[in-house]
C-alpha positions in Angstrom: 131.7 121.3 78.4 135.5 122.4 77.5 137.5 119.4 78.2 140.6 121.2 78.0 139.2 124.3 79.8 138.7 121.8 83.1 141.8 120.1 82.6 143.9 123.5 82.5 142.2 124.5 85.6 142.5 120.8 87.4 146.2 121.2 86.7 146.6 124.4 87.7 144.8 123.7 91.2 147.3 121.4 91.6 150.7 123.3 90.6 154.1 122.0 92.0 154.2 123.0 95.9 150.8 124.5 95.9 147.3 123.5 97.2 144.2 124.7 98.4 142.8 126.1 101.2 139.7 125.0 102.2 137.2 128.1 103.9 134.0 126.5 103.2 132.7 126.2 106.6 129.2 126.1 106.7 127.4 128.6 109.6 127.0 126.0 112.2 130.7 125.0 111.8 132.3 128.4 112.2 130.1 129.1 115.2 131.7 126.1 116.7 135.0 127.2 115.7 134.3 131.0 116.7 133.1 130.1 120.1 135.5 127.9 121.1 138.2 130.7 120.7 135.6 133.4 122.2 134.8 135.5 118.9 131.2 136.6 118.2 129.5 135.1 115.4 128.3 137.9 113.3 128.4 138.1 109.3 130.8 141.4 109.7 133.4 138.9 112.0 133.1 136.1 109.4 133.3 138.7 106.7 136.9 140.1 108.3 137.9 136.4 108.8 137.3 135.4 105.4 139.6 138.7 104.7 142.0 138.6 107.4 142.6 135.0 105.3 142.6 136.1 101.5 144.6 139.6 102.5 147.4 137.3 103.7 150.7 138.5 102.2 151.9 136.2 99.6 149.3 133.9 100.2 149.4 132.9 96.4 152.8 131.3 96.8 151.5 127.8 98.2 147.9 128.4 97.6 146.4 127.8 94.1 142.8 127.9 95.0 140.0 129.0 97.9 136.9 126.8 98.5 134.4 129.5 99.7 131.1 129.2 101.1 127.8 130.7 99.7 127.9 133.4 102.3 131.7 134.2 101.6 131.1 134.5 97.6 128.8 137.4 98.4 131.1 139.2 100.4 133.7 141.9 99.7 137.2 143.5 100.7 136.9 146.5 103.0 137.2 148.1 99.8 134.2 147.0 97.7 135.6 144.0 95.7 134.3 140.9 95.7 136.1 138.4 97.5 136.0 136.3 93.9 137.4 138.8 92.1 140.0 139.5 94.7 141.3 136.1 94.7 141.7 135.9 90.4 144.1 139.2 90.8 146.3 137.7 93.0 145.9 134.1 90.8 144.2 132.1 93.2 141.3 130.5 91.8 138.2 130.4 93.6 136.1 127.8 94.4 132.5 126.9 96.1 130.9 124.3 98.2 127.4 123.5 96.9 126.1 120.3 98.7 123.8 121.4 101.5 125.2 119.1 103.9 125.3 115.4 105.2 121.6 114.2 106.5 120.7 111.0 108.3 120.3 107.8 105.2 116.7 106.6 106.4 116.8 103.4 107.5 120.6 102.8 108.2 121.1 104.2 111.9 124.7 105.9 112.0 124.9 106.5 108.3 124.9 109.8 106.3 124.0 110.5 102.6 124.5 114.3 101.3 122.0 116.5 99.9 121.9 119.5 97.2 121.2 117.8 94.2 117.8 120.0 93.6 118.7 123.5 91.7 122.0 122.7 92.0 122.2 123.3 87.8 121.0 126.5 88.5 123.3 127.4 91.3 126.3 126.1 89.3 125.6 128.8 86.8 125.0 131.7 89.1 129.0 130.6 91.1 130.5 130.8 87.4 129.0 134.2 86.6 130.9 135.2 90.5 134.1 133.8 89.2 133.7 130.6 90.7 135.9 127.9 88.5 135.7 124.6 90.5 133.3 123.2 93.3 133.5 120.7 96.1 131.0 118.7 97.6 131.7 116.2 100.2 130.1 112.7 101.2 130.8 111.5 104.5 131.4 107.9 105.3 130.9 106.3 108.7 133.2 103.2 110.2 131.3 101.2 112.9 129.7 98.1 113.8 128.1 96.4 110.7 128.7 99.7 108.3 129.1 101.4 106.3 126.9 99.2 104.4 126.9 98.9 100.9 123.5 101.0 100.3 125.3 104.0 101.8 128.5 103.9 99.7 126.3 103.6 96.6 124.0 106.4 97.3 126.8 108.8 98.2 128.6 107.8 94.9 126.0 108.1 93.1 125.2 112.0 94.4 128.9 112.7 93.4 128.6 111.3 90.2 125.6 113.5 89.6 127.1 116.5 90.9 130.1 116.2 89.4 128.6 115.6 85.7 126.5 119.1 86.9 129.6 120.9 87.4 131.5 120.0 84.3 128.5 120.8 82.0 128.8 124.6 84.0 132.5 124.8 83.4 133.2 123.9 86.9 135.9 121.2 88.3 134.6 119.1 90.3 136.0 118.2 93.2 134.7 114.9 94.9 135.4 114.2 98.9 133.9 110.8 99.7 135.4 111.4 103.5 135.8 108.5 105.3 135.6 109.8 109.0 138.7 109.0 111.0 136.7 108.7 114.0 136.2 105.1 115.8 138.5 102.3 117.4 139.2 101.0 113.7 142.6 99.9 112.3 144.5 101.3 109.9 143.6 98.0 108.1 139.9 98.6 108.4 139.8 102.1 107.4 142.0 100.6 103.8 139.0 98.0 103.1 136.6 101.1 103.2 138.2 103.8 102.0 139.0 101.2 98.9 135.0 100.2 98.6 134.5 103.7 98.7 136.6 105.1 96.2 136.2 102.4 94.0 132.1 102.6 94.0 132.7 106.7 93.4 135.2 106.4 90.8 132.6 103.6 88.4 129.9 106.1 89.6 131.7 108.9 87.7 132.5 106.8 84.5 128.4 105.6 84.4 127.9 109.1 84.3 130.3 109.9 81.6 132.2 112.5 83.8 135.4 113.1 82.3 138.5 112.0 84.5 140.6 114.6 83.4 138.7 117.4 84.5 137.9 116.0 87.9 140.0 116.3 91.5 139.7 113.8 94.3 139.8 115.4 97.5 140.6 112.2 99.8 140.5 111.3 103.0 144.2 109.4 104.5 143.8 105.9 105.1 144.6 106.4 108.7 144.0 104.2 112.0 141.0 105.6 114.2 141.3 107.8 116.6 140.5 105.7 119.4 142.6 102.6 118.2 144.4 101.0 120.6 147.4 101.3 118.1 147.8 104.2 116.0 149.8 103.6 112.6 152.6 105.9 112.3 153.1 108.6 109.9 155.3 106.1 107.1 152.6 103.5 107.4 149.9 106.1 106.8 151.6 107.0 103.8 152.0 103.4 102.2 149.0 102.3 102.8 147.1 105.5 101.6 149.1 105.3 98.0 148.8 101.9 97.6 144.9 102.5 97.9 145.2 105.3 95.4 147.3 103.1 93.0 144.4 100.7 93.3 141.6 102.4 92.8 142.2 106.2 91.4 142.8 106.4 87.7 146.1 108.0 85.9 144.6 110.1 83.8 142.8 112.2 87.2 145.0 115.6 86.9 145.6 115.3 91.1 144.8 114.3 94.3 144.3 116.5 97.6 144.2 115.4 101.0 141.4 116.5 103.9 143.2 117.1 107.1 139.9 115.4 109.0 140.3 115.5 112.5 144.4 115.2 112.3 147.1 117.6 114.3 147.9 120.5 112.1 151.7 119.2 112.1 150.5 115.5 111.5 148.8 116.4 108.3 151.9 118.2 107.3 154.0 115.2 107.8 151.5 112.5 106.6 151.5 114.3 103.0 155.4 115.3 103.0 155.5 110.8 103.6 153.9 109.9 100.3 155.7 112.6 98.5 158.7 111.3 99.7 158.4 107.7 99.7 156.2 107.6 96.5 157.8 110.2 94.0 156.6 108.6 90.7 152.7 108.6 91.3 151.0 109.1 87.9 149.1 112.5 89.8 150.5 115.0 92.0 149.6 114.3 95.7 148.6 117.8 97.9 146.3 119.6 99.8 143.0 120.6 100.9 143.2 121.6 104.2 140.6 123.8 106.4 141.6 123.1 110.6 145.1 122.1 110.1 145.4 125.6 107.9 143.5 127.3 110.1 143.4 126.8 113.5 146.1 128.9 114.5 145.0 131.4 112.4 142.1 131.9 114.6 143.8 131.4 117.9 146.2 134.2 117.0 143.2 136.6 115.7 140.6 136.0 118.4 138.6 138.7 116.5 140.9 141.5 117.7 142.1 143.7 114.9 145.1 144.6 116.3 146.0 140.6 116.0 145.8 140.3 112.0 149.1 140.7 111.0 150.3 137.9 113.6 147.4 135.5 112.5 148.3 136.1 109.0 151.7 135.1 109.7 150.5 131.6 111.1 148.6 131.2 107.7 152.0 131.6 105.9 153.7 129.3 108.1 151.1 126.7 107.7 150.7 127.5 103.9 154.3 127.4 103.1 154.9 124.2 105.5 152.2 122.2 103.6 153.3 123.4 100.1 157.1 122.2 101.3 155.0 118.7 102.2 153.5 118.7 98.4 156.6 118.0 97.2 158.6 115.9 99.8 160.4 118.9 101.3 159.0 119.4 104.5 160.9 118.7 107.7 159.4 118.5 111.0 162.2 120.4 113.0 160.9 123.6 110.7 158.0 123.5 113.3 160.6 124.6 115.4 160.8 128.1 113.5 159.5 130.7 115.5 156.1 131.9 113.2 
């Protein structure tokens, strides 16, 4: 394990203005999203996708890395090259999601624990010999009646904590995304208590198992009021009270913090990040982005698997990309959205 190898990466995932997008959706997923904008589900469409996506002009600009999924790390260009490769010419790094998803926690109705830990050393090795240079995997964490319960939290940090020491003995950055799921009637207050539990069970987990902080990225979820809350906190209060639970729990020498959209508007993710950049501009780590529906939603609705359609649905990506890259650094304005794409 190169320390400084991990932390070069870590940083540069994490550049001024730039972030990541996030194109790891597993095959169930992007047969949800397909469908509900009426494109077939074949490997060749999500192959042109992925494309339509990595071919956008300029891309590299406010995108320093691509979380791809196993299918998409096979895949090529139209002419031959591996999507991998394609993305280190243009100086995006690439990236993989490795956990195999988030299963039912026997015994704890409503609670999930993620799997992938088995021949996951193995898998890490064969993503660096593609060109893959970080990896993600994501832990998803329930608000409800009576959880999540302690038992859960534990056994998803732990996981992370395991995964993560995997990557780093590959030469891989981990990214960790303990997600706390925005979905519920809870308050903004409620979602603090657990998304401060969370991250600080996750961030001992790493230290027990000696994974090094500087090589590391959180990928965290906003400390946000359910959806179904009577009354939703506004975009400033989002902001506070998701740096203050940073501040509490996320240590300084972590090279940066991202930001799932999770179930949030396209423009309300925009504006919730641009907030803590603004109102917090002295955080000991850069605060940016890890977006997948709020990068690429109009994307697809624009592309509707029609060829002719590409060049307008890579300009939505640009739009979105630059928007949130203006948001990394507190320079985003919401009358932009105004701006015809």
């Amino acid at each position: 394990m190169n320390i400084a190898e991990l932390n070069a990466t870590a940083k540069a995932m994490v550049a001024k203005g730039k972030g990541l997008i996030a194109m790891d959706e597993s095959g169930p997923t992007i047969a949800k999203r397909f469908k509900q904008f009426g494109i077939e589900n074949t490997e060749e469409n999500r192959r042109l996708y992925r494309q339509l996506l990595l071919k956008t002009p300029d891309l590299a600009k406010y995108i320093s890395g691509a979380i791809l999924f196993d299918e998409t790390i096979r895949q090529a260009t139209d002419e031959g090259e591996p999507f991998a490769q394609y993305l280190q010419k243009l100086g995006i790094i690439p990236g993989i999601k490795v956990d195999k998803g988030a299963k039912d926690l026997a015994g704890f109705p409503g609670e999930k624990v993620t799997e992938g830990l088995d021949g996951l050393r193995e898998r890490l090795r064969e993503y660096y010999g593609m060109g893959a240079r970080f990896a993600k995997w994501r832990a998803v964490i329930t608000i409800g009646a009576g959880i999540p319960t302690r038992t859960c939290i534990e056994a998803n940090a732990e996981a992370l904590a395991r995964y993560s020491a995997l990557c780093q003995e590959a030469g891989l950055v981990p990214i960790v995304e303990p997600e706390v799921l925005i979905d519920g009637d809870h308050s903004i207050e409620r979602c603090y208590e657990v998304t401060f539990d969370t991250l600080r069970m996750v961030f001992q987990r790493l230290a027990d198992h000696r994974v090094a902080a500087e090589g590391t990225i959180l990928k965290a979820s906003m400390v946000i009021s359910g959806l179904g809350a009577s009354r939703r906190a506004g975009v400033d209060e989002v902001a506070d009270w998701t740096v203050r639970c940073l501040r509490e729990t996320v240590p300084a020498a972590l090279p940066g913090v991202v930001f799932l959209s999770g179930g949030q508007g396209n423009e309300e993710a925009t504006a919730h990040l641009n907030a803590m950049n603004v109102r917090h501009p002295n955080l000991p780590w850069p605060l940016s982005f890890s977006y997948s529906r709020a990068l690429q939603q109009p994307v697809m609705d624009t592309w509707r698997g029609n060829p002719a359609n590409v060049a307008a649905a890579q300009k939505q990506l640009a739009r979105r990309a630059r928007f949130n890259g203006l948001a990394a650094t507190g320079a985003y304005r919401p009358e932009m959205e105004r701006e015809a794409a």
